[in-house]
LUMVOBA-259754 format. One record per residue (C-alpha): residue in three letters; x, y, z. Coordinates in steps of 0.02 Angstrom, whole numbers, always signed. Last residue first. Layout:
<dodrens>
<dodren torkol="ALA" east="X" north="Y" up="Z"/>
...
</dodrens>
This chain:
<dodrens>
<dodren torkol="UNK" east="-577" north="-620" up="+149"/>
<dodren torkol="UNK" east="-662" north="-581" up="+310"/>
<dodren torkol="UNK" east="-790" north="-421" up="+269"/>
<dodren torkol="UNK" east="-694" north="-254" up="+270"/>
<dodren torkol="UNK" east="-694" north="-185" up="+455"/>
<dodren torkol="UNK" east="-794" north="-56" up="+551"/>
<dodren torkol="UNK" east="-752" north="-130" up="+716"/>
<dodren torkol="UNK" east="-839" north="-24" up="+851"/>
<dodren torkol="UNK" east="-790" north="-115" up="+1008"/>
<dodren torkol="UNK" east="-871" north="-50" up="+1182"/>
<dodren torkol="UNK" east="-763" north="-49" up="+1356"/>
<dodren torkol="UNK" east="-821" north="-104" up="+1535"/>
<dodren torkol="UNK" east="-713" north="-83" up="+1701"/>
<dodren torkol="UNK" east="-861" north="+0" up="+1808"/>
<dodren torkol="UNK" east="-828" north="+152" up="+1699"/>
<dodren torkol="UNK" east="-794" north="+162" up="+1485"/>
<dodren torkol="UNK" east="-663" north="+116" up="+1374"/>
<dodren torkol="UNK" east="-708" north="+170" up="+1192"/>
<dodren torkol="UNK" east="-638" north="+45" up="+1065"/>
<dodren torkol="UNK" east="-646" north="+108" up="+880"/>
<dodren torkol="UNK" east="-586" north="+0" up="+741"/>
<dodren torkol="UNK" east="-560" north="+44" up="+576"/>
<dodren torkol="UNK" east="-542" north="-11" up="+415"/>
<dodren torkol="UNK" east="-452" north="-191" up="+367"/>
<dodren torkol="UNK" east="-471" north="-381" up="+352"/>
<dodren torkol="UNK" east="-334" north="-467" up="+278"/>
<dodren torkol="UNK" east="-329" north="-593" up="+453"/>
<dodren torkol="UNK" east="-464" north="-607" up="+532"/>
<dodren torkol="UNK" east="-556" north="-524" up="+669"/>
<dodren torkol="UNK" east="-651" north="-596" up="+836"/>
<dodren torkol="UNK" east="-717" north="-451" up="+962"/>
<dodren torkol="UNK" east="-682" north="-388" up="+1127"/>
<dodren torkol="UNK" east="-637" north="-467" up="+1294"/>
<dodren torkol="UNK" east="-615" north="-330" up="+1431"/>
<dodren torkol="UNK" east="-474" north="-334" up="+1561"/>
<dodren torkol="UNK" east="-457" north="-228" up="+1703"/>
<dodren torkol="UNK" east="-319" north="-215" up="+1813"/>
<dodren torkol="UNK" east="-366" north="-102" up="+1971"/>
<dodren torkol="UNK" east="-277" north="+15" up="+2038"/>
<dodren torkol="UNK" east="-386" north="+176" up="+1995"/>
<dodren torkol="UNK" east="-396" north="+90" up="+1843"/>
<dodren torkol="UNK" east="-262" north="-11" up="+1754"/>
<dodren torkol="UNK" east="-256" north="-82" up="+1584"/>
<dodren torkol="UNK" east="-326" north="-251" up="+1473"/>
<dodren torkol="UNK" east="-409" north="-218" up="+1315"/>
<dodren torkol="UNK" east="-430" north="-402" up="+1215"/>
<dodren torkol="UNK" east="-465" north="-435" up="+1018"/>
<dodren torkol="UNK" east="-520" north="-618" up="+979"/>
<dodren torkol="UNK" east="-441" north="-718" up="+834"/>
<dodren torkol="UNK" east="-361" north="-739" up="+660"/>
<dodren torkol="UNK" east="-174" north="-700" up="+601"/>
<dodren torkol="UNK" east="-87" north="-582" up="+562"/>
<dodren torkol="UNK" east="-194" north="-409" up="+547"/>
<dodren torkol="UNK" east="-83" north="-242" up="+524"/>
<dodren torkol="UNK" east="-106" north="-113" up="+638"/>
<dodren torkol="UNK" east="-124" north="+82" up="+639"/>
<dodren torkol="UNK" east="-123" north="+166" up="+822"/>
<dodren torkol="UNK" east="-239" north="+307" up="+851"/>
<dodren torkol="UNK" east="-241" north="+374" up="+1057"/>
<dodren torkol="UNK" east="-375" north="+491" up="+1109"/>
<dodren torkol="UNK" east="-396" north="+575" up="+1268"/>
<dodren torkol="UNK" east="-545" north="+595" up="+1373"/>
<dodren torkol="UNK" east="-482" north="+564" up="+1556"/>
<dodren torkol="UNK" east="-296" north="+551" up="+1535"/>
<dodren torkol="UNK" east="-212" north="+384" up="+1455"/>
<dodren torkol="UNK" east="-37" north="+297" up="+1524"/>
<dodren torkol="UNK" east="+109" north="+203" up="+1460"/>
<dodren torkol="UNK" east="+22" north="+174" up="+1298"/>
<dodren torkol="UNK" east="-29" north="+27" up="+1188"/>
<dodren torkol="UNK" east="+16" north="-101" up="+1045"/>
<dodren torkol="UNK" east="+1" north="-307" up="+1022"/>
<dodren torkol="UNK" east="+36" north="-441" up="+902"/>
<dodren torkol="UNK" east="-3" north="-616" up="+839"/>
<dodren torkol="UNK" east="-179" north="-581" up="+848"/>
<dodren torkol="UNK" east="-231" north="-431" up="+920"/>
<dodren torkol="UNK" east="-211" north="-375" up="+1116"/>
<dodren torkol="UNK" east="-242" north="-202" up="+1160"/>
<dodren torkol="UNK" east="-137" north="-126" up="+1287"/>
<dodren torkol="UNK" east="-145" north="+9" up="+1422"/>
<dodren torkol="UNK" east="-21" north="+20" up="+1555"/>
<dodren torkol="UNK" east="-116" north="+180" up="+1660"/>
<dodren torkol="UNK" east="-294" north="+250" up="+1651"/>
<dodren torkol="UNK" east="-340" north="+411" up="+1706"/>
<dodren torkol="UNK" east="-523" north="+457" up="+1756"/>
<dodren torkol="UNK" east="-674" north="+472" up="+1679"/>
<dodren torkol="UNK" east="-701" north="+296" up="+1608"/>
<dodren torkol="UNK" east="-726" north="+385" up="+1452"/>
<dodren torkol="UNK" east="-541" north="+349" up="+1387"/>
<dodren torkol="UNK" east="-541" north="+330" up="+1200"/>
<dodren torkol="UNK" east="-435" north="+217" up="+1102"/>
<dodren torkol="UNK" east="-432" north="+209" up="+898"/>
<dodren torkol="UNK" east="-370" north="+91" up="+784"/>
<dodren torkol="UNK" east="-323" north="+101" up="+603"/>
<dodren torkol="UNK" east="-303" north="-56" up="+535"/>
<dodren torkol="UNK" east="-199" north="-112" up="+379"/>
<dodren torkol="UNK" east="-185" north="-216" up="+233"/>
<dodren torkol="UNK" east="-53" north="-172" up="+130"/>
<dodren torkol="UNK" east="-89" north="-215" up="-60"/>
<dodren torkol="UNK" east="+32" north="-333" up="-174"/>
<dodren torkol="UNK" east="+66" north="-271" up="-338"/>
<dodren torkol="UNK" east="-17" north="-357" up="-467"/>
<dodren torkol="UNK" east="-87" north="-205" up="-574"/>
<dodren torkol="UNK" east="+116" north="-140" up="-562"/>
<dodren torkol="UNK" east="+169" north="-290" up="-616"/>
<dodren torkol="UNK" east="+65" north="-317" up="-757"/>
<dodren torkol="UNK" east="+123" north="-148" up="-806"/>
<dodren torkol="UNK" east="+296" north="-189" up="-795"/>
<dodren torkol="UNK" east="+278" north="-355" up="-913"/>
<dodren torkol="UNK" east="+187" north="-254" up="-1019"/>
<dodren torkol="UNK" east="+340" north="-105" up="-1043"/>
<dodren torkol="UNK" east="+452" north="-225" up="-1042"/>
<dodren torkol="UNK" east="+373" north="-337" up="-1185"/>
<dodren torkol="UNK" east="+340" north="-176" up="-1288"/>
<dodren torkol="UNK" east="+518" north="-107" up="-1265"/>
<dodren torkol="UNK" east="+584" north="-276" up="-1337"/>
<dodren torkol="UNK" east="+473" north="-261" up="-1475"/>
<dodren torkol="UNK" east="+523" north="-92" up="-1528"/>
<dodren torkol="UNK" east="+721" north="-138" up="-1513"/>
<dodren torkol="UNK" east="+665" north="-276" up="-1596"/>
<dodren torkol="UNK" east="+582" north="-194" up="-1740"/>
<dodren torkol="UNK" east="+730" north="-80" up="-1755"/>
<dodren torkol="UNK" east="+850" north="-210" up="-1785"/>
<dodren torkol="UNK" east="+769" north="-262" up="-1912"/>
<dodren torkol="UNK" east="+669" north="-432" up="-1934"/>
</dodrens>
């Protein structure tokens, strides 16, 4: 064999091993969440609860938006706790699992009630 044909075949084991790599890579699962306040009035301390995690916001006006992107560790229920006019509400939402991903909407609504919109891949 020349020294060439190495060379050649060398280059052709790199170049396969790095595409086999590349196919292979490992894929992000992610979450992108959204909050809206329809309750109609401020809300303060909100945070949403996830599995082995958590994210929210100092305070929320009356029909504003806040997007947060999470990453799902874990398996179990989702929970919206924050205050209202002084009062700490906390709402219960839905199970997801871990490697699941999409989007989730949660709109927080009056009388201390909220409604989950997950629009998630299928549990893995």
């Amino acid at each position: 064999m020349t020294n060439q044909t190495r060379i050649a075949r060398v280059r052709r084991i790199a170049f396969c091993t790095l595409a086999l790599l590349t196919a292979t890579a490992c894929h992000s699962y992610h979450v992108d969440a959204t909050i809206e306040n329809r309750t109609g009035a401020p809300i303060q301390l909100l945070e949403v609860d996830y599995p082995s995690a958590s994210f929210g916001a100092d305070s929320l006006a009356a029909g504003q938006v806040f997007r947060y992107r999470i990453q799902l560790r874990g398996s179990g229920p989702l929970k919206v706790q924050f205050n209202a006019g002084g009062h700490q509400v906390q709402v219960d939402g839905p199970s997801v699992v871990e490697r699941q991903e999409g989007a989730l909407e949660i709109v927080l609504l009056p009388g201390g009630k909220a409604e989950f919109h997950p629009h998630l891949s299928p549990a893995q």
